[in-house]
Each structure stands twice: as structure tokens, then as C-alpha cells.
C-alpha angles and dihedrals in degrees: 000000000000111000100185107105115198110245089234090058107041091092087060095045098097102031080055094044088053097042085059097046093054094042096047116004096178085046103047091073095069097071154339116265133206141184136207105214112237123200122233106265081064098064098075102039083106123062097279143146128249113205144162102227137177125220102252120211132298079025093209150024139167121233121215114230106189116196138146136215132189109251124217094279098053096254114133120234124203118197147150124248116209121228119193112220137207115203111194139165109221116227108187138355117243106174130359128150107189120011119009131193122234121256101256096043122124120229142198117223119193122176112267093227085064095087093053092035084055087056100052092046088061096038088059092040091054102038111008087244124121140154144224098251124203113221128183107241128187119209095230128121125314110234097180090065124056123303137158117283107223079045106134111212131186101221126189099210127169119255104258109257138175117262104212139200116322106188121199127088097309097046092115083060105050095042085057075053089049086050102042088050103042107131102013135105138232122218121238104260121336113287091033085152134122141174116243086238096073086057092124099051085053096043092057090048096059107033131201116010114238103222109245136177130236112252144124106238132086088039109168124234103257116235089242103099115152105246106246115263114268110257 
């Protein structure tokens, strides 16, 4: 595992250490994990969708992705990985340029570090090897944690989009991942949260809105691919 830090990212080292911890605890172990701190006109550079949103109720869950891979020594291990969940209920559209939701849909938010995460999980499981990943991260509200219930966010999430086939060694468990995530979003990068207070700061950012009509159709591919396994 790599043990040179660079010097930019060694004040977020151990916010990021304990972020991970409390996301994922099983999956915290495997590596140490760093972000490089993006600013806001950064969270919408991909196809995303920009939405006030409320927290729905229950705010939160964690979904339970079994899988198995086969260890160094050629014994099979089955376990379970832990995805943190948002559940919220959108409340207007500010910005989407293919497919919308409607005002009204609920809608399922994981971290967009969990696919590589998920990766990483599989690759030290399967060989003992892991990395230090970088992530983006964006210093905006954390939904996974309390907040008020009648609180109002701006949130930059990912259209939902199938995950596909990933064909390898661990393609069984990625297809329980597929599964476990149909229908749901990723945010942008992790922290793509705003308050609605800050609507003004986000309006002006994005300019005018294209209309665009709910549907589920046209949807584009969304930039969080697991990487595929090393060979």
C-alpha cells in the first residue's frame, strides 16, 4: 500500500479516515482513503441533476449487498457489503439536461466513492492487496448524518442508470451490486449537498433552466464505472 501522502491532502487524512469508518466500518480496514476538495462550480461539469429535495422518512437505510470471492488460498468467503442510503422525496427540478424526475419521486442517494470502494473491497478480499484512492469531495452537508426534518438541500446526483455486466472474477458480485442499486442515484461527488439556502449561489451557477419533461428514457451513462479487477 502506498505510504507516501501528498503534502495537499494530509489536512483531510483523518476527516477522510473517520468519514469512512462511519459509512462502511468493515470496509474502512482495506485502505486509507483521501479527497481533493472541489469548489462548487465543479459539481455539475458531468450530466447531472440538480434538485431541492426533502429527507423522506425513515432518511436514511443501509442496503445489504451479499457476494463471495475465492481468497489466496482457494477458499471461498462469503460476506455482506454495506451501502448507506439516502431516501429522499424531490421537490423541484433545477437543472436537468436529459431525463428529469417529477416533482413528488422518491429517490435513493448512495456516496459516489461506493462503486470503487466496492472494488477495492473485492480486489483485497481476493488477493490481500488494496490502495490509497483519491476521491473529489465537496464540502456541503452531510445527509447521511442528522438533520432537521422539515431541512430543504440542493443536492447534484447522477441520473440512475443500469450497471451492466462486469465480467471478470468478481462478475457474480457485482451483478448481487447491480441488483442491490437498480433504480437508485449517486451523487456527484461525495458532499453534493447543499442547503436551500444557498439557492441563489446555485441558480446563478447554472443559469437559465431547459424545460424538460419527466420521463424515463434518454437517461445518460453515469461517470461511476467500477474500474475493471488487475489482472
Amino acid at each position: 500500500m502506498p505510504s507516501s501522502i501528498p503534502r495537499a491532502l494530509k489536512p483531510l487524512a483523518a476527516l477522510l479516515l473517520l468519514t469512512s469508518a462511519a459509512l462502511a466500518p468493515s470496509e474502512a480496514r482495506l485502505s486509507q482513503v483521501f479527497h481533493r476538495e472541489i469548489a462548487l462550480d465543479e459539481l455539475w461539469l458531468h450530466n447531472v441533476w440538480v434538485l431541492v429535495v426533502r429527507l423522506d422518512t425513515p432518511p436514511t437505510r443501509t442496503v445489504s449487498v451479499p457476494y463471495s470471492v475465492t481468497n489466496p488460498a482457494g477458499e471461498q468467503k462469503r460476506s455482506t457489503y454495506s451501502l448507506p442510503v439516502v431516501r429522499v422525496v424531490v421537490e423541484e427540478v433545477l437543472r436537468a439536461e436529459s431525463a428529469a424526475p417529477a416533482v413528488g419521486a422518491g429517490l435513493e442517494l448512495y456516496e459516489s466513492e461506493s462503486l470503487t470502494m466496492f472494488a477495492i473491497t473485492l480486489e483485497y478480499e481476493a488477493s490481500g492487496m488494496s490502495e490509497s484512492p483519491i476521491f473529489d469531495r465537496f464540502a456541503g452537508e452531510n445527509l447521511f448524518g442528522p438533520q432537521p426534518k422539515d431541512a430543504r438541500f440542493i443536492v447534484f446526483v447522477r441520473p440512475p442508470s443500469p450497471l451492466g455486466a462486469q465480467p471478470g472474477p468478481f462478475e457474480d458480485a457485482w451483478a448481487s451490486m447491480a441488483a442491490a442499486t437498480d433504480g437508485m442515484s449517486a451523487f456527484s461527488v461525495g458532499g453534493a449537498a447543499l442547503p436551500l439556502s444557498r439557492r441563489a449561489e446555485v441558480e446563478a451557477l447554472l443559469g437559465p433552466n431547459p424545460a424538460v419533461a419527466p420521463t424515463q428514457e434518454g437517461m445518460a451513462p453515469r461517470p461511476d464505472r467500477p474500474r475493471p479487477p488487475r489482472r
